[in-house]
Structure formats: C-alpha cells, structure tokens
N, C-alpha and C positions, 0 to 999 in steps of 0.2 A: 783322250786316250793317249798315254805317254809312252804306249808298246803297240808295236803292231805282232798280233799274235799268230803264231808259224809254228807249223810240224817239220822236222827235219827227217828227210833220208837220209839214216848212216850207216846202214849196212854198208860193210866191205869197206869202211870210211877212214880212214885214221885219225883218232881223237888223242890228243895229247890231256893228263892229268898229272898236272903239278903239287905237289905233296906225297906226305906219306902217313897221315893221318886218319881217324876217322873220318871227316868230311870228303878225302880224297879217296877213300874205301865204298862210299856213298854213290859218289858221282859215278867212281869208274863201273858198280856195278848196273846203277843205270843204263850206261854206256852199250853196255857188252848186251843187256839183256836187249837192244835197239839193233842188235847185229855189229855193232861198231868195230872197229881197230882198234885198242885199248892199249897205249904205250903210260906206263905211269912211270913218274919222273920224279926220283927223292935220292938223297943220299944213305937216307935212315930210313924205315919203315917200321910202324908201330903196329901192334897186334891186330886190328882190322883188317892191316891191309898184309900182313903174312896171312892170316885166314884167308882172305881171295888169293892169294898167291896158291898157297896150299889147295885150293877147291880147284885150279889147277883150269880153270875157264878158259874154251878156246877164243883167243883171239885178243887174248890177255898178255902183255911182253914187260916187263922192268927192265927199267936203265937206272942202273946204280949210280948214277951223278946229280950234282944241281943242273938248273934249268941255265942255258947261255942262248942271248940271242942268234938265230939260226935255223934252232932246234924246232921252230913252231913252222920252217917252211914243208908247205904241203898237205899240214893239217888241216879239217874240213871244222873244225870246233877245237880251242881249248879250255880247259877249267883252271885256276888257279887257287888251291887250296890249301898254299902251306904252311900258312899264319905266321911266315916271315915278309915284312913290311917291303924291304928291298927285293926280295923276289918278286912277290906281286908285282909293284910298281915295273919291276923289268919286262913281266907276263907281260903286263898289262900296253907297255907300251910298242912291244916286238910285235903284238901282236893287232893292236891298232892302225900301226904304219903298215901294214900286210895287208888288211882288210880282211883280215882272220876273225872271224865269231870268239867273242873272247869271255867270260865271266871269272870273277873272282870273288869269290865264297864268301858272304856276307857283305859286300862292299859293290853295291847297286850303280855308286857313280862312278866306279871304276870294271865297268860291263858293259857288254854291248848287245848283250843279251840276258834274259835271268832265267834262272827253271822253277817255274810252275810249279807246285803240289798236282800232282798228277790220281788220275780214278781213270785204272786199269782193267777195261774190261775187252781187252782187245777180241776183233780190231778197231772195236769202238776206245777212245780214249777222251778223257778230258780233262781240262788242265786251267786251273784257278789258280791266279794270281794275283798280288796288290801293291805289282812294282818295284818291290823292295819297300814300300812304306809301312806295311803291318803284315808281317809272312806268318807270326799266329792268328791272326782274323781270314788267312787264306786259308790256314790250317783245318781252320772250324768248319769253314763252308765248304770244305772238301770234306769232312767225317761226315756231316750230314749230309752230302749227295752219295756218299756211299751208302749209308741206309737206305735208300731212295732206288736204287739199280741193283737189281739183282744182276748177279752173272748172268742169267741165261740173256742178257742185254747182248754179250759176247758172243751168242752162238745167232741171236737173231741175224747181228751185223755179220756175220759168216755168211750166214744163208745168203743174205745179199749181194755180195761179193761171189758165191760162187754164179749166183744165177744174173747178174748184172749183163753182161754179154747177150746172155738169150733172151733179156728184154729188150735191148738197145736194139737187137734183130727185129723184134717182133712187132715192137712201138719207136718208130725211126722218128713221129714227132716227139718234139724235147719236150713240150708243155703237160702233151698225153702221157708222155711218161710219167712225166714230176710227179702230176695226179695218182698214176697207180703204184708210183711208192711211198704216196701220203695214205692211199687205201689202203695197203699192206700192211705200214708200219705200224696201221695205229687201228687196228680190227682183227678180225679173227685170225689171220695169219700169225701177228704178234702173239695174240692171246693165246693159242696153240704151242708159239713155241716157248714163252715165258713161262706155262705150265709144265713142260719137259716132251710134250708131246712134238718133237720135231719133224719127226717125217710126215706126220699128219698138216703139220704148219706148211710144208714145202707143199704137199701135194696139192692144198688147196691156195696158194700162191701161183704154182702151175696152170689150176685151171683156171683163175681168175686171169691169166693174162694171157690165156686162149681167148677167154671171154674179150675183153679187152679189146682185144688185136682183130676179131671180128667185128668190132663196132664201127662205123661209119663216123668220121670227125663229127661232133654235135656241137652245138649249142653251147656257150660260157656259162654261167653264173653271177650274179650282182649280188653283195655282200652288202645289204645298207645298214650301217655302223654308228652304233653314238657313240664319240669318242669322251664323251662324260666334262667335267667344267673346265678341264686343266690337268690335274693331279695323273699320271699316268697312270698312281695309284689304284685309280679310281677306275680304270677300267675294270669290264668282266672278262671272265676268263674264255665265255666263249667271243667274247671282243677280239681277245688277241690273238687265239686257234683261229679266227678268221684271217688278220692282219696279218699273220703269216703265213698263207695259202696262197694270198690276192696277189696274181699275173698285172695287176695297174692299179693305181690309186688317185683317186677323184678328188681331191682334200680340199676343204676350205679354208680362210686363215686361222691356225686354232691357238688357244691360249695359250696353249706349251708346244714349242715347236717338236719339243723332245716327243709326245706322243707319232710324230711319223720314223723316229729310231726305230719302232718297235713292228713297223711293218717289213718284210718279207725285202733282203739287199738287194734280192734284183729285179724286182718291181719298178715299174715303170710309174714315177709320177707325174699325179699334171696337177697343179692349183688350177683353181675354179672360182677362187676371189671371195667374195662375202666381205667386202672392207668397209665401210662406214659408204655405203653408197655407190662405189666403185666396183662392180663385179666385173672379173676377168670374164668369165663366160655368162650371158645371160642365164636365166633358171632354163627354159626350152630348150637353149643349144646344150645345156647340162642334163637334160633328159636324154637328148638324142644319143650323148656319147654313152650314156652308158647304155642304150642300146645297142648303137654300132659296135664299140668295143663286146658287147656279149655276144652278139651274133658273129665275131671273128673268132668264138672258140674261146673267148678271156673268162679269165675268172677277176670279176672288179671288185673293190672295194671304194665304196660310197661313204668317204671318213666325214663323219657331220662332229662339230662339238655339241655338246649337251647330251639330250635327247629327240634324235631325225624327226618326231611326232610332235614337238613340243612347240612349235612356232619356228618347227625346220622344215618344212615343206618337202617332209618324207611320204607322204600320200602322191604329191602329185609326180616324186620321181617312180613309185612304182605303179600307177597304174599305167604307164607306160609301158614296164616290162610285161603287164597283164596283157594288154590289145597284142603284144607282141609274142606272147605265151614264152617269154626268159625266166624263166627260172630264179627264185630271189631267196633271202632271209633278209629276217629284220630284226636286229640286236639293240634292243634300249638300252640308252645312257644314265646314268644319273645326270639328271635335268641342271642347269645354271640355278636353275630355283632352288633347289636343292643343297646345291653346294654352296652355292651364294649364304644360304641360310645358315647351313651349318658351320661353316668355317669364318663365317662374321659373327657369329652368335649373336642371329637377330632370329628368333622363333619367328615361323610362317605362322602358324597359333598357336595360343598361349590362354587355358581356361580363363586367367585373370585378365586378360587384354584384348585378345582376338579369339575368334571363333570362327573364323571363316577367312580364304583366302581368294582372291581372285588375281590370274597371270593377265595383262594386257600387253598389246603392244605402242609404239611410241612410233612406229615405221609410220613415215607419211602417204596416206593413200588420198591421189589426185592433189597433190601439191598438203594438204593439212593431215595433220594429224587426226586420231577420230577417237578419242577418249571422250567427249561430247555425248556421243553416243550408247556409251554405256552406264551414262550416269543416271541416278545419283550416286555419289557413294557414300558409306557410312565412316563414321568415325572409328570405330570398334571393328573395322576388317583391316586385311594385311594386304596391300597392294601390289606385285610385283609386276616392273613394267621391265621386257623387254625393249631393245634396242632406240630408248629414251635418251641415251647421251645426249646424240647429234642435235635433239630437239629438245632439250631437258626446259627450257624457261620455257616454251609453249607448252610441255608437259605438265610443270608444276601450275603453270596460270589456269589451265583447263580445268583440273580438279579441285582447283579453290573457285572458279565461277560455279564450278558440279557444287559447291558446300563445303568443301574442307574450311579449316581455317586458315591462317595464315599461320600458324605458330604449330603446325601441324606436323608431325617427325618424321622426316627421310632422309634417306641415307642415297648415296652412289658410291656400290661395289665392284671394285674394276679388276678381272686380271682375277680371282676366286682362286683357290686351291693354289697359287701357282706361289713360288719366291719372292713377285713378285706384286702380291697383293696387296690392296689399299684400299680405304674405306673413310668415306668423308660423310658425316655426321651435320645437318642442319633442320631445317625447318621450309618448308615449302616454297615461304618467301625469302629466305637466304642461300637456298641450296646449289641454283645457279650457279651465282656469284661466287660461292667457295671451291667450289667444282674446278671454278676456270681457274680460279689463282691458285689452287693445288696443281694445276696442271695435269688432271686426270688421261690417262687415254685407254680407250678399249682395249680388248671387248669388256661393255660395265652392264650392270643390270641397276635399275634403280627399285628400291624398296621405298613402300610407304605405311606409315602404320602404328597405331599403338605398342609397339614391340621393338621398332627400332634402338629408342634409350638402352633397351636392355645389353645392346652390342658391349658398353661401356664395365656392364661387371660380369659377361658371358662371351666377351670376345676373345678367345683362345691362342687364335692363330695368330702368329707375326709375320712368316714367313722370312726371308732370307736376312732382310736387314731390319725387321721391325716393322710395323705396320706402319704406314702412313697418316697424318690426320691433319684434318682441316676445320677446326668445331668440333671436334669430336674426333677418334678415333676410326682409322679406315683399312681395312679388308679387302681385299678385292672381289672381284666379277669372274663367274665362270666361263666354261666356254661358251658363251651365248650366241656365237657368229652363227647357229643355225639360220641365221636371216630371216625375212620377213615374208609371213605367209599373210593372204586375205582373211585370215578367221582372223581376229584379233579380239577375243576374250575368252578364257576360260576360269570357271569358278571351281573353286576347291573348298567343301565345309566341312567342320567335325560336328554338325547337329545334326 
C-alpha cells in the first residue's frame, strides 16, 4: 500500500488552488462543495473558472496574482493546477518544507497526497484510487460501483448518523453495538429504507434496539471457516461476510498469508500453528479457546485452510461447542484436493485413466505412517495423500510394498493456487529424491496416479514466476495445513 487512505475535514478550512484552468475549476469546486475556504490563485482565468466565479459560491475568493512562496502559510491543503512547470515545482516545494498537504495535477511524484475518483452518496462516501499509476482503471471501478449503490445508500447513512447517540446510550457495550449495526445495516431496516420506505426503516430500527438493550450480554459465536487452498480468490462469499464480522481469529499457518487481510482490522489474532509437526497450540487447547473466547461474548472465527471437514479436524473443534451449547456455523472450503487438482491440471478422474479417487493421509500415527492399512491399491485410481511431504520416502515405499510399481506417476504439489506454486513430477521411486533437490517446502499434497502425466499438456497455472519443475513440471499444493486428523482415508468414485 503506497498511500495511506484519509478523509479530510475542511469545512471552514482555507484551501489554496493554483491555476486558472479547467483542472483548477475541478478541484476548487470539489473544495467548496466539502465546505472548504476556497482562495484560487492565477493571473489569468479561463472560462471554467469565470463560470465558478460567476455561480458566485460562498466561500469562493480570487487573487489576481501568480503564486510566491509565502502565500501557502496557513493553508490546510493546496492544489497546484497551472500547467506551468516552474510554478508547480515552486507549489510544490513551499509547500513541502511547511508540511502542507500538497498535490499537483497530474504529477503523483510531485504530491503528497492524490484525490481519489470519488462515489458520492453522502454522508457515505468512497473513494478509489490507483496512486497515480492508472487513474483511468480507477475511473472504471468507480462507474461500476456507482451502478452498484443507489442513493438511497445516502439516506440510509443519514439515518444512522441521526440515531448513532441514542444507540451508544442504549448499548454502552462496544462489541453489542457493532452487532446491532451489522443487523441493521444489512436486514430489514436497510431493506426498508433502500426501497424509499424510511420512516418505516427507522421505526423498526427503533424497536430493534429496544429489543436489543433489553437483552442480557449472551453468548459469542464460532465461525468455523475453510479458507479454501490459497487463492483468496477462492474464498466464498459467505466466507468473507464471516471474516468480516469475527471479534478474534484462530488461524493456522495458511498458504497465502494474504487471506487473514481480509478478516475484520480490528480483530484480534492468534496463530494456532499447524506447521510441519510443530503446533503453536495443541488441537485440545484449540478447542478450549474457542470456547472460552465464545463464552466471553466473542464472535470467533475458526480460519482452517482447505476444507475444516476434510482432514481438518473440524468435527472435533465443534462438538465442543455442542456439550457447551455455543452457537456455530460451518463454511466449507474448496478442499487442497481440489485445488491441487485443478490448478496442476492433474484430473482426480479421468474416464480414460481414473475412475475413482481416494484422499489419505501421510501424518504419522504412533511414530509410522498407516497407508499399510489401507491397501491394496489399484493402478487405475487417483491417490491423494495429505500431509506426505515430511514423510514422503516412507509414503512412496509403503504403496509400492501395497503393489504399485515403481515406475508409477506422482507428483508433489506445493503452495496450489498461490504465486507461489510448484509442482515436481516423478515416479514413486524417484519422487523423494527430486522433491529434496527441488527444495520443495509446504504446505504440499502429494498426488498418485494414472493422471498425473497429464499435468504436462493440462497444466495452466504458472503462477508469479513460472511454475517450478524437477522431472517434470510443478504446481503447487493447496492450503492443506488443515492438519492431521485420526480418520485417515476417504474414497471418492464416479462409478
């Protein structure tokens, strides 16, 4: 982020606007329409800016001269619009050594601030920007969020604004609040006044936070979350309506650090671990919290990668909240399997190859791994083994004693959906060994299977710098940190 983004108060303010141009007709009326003090500053004035002359705006003043350092003491913002080179550079530096908010019209690196394409639905406002590096691509994604908001956006934000006081009275906790104006904004109250029915919208915002206010502090909520392989993309939508509700976040380590941006700024996080063995919290003390945190009135969020059900030991975090009667949802992810899949272009089945898939795990239970016991396996299914890195030559040895061959096709998908994915391409008996001199690191899922080759004329993705490859071509691994649960086989077929 190259700007830190800010609303200014300028009522009653004095803004200096340098030029006398259309761009300096632009800004100043911006200016004025914010309440501002509006001094513009030209020798010359061109038709725009006699037309605001003329419209005769209060709070609007001309000084018939150029700009001399000086002139910028006291001002709260200037603009420098006069598309003379030496003026600007003089704006620009008068008003630098001051520590004056300064921009000049078209000229980013000579600013200390930029204006935004703004979507005015006051007193809601917002305001897309792209740094000065593409101000028509800001252009666009501003016309299309005005499509997107009706005005009556503008009257809802009214309503809350007048009644904001008689809630802070009514609900003195911060958290209680926050909730009953996520219920407002986004239920019938909204829906009332977006249709033009406002008094109706208020009235029943009124009695909801009668309602409200007579409730007795309750109970939190647990939000358990698949935050899907990596791809933020990749989330669902009711993923991220959670992710920005959630008072604390439980998170494991996930493929794309980028998916905890998108949880709620002032959320409380805690890592929970899930690293190659090394868990910050055991899974039990990570049951408890999220009980203890629900029962303090929190609303948690439970960020798993993948899918929490999938060989995420999402079962055993909520029957927890059940003996406890907390209150839950449960948001599936797209699975590591999944994405692994899709974004290596290795089919999970493939009528000509596979017909069947089965997910294992590679997590060692009682010191050995336990793929022994689910064999045998066939040649003609698609084997997907969770958290097999760490133990990947026990893995491969195991299912060649089960019958594989040696010459049998597996892949290690590391890092899936992300910029950062890579995909190493071998054979049962080589796959180790390539693995390590690739220097792979999780989170990886390994693929086994008549369908793996196919990565090589179905694999899409590159990701940021190109895929990786060690034998073959490499993709990476989804979020599979869901960690290792006791079930360790599930079968998937299309017959």
């Amino acid at each position: 982020m190259h700007h830190y983004p800010i609303f200014l108060k300028l009522e009653a303010r004095r803004c200096l606007v340098i030029g006398g141009g259309e761009a300096a007709a632009r800004r100043a009326s911006d200016l004025l329409r914010c309440g501002a003090r509006v001094e513009l500053v030209a020798p010359r004035l061109q038709a725009p800016c006699l037309q605001l002359l003329d419209d005769a705006p209060a709070g609007l003043q001309y000084r018939n001269e150029s700009f001399w350092p000086g002139l910028e003491e006291g001002a709260a913002l200037v603009v420098g619009a006069s598309d003379d080179p030496a003026t600007d550079h003089a704006v620009y530096s008068a008003c630098s050594a001051r520590g004056i908010p300064v921009n000049i019209a078209g000229q980013p690196e000579r600013s200390t601030y930029i204006t935004p394409v703004q979507i005015d639905r006051s007193p809601l406002q917002i305001a897309v920007s792209s740094g000065g590096a593409a101000p028509v691509l800001a252009r666009q994604i501003a016309s299309r969020l005005e499509t997107l908001l009706p005005s009556a956006y503008g009257r809802l934000a009214g309503m809350a604004h007048r009644l904001r006081e008689r809630v802070r009275s009514r609900i003195p906790d911060k958290q209680r609040r926050l909730r009953f104006w996520e219920q407002t904004m986004d239920g019938p109250v909204a829906e009332s006044v977006l249709a033009g029915r406002d008094a109706e919208g208020e009235a029943e915002m009124l009695r909801l936070l009668e309602q409200e206010a007579a409730q007795p502090q309750g109970c939190g909520e647990v939000f358990l979350v698949g935050a899907g392989p990596g791809d933020p993309d990749l989330l669902t939508f009711r993923a991220l309506r959670l992710m920005q509700r959630a008072d604390v976040v439980l998170y494991d380590r996930l493929a794309a650090p980028a998916l905890l941006d998108l949880v709620r700024k002032e959320a409380e996080r805690i890592p929970v671990g899930k690293r190659r063995g090394r868990h910050t919290l055991p899974q039990e003390r990570i049951n408890e919290r999220l009980v203890e945190l629900a029962q303090a009135g929190k609303r948690v969020l439970r960020l798993k990668g993948g899918d929490p059900f999938l060989f995420g030991r999402g079962g055993e975090e909520i029957e927890g909240l059940i003996e406890q009667g907390i209150p839950f949802q449960v948001v599936p992810g797209v699975s590591a399997a999944q994405g692994v899949a899709s974004y290596a272009g290795i089919p999970l089945t493939h009528r000509d190859y596979a017909q069947s898939c089965r997910m294992l795990t590679g997590h060692r239970q009682a010191g050995q791994t336990q793929l022994y016991a689910h064999g045998p396996y066939r040649a003609d299914e698609t084997l997907i083994i969770y958290m097999g890195l760490i133990n990947l030559e026990c893995v491969c040895r195991q299912l060649r004693d089960c019958g594989l061959p040696d010459d049998h096709p597996a892949a290690v998908v590391a890092q899936a959906t992300t910029p950062q994915q890579r995909v190493v391409v071998a054979d049962l008996s080589t796959l180790p060994e390539r693995t390590r001199l690739a220097r792979v690191e999780g989170p990886a899922l390994v693929i086994v299977g008549p369908t793996v080759p196919l990565h090589a004329r179905l694999g899409w993705y590159r990701g940021a710098a190109g895929a990786g490859e060690a034998g073959g071509q490499v993709p990476g691994e989804g979020a599979v940190r869901s960690a290792g649960s006791s079930t360790s086989a599930i079968r998937v077929s299309s017959q």
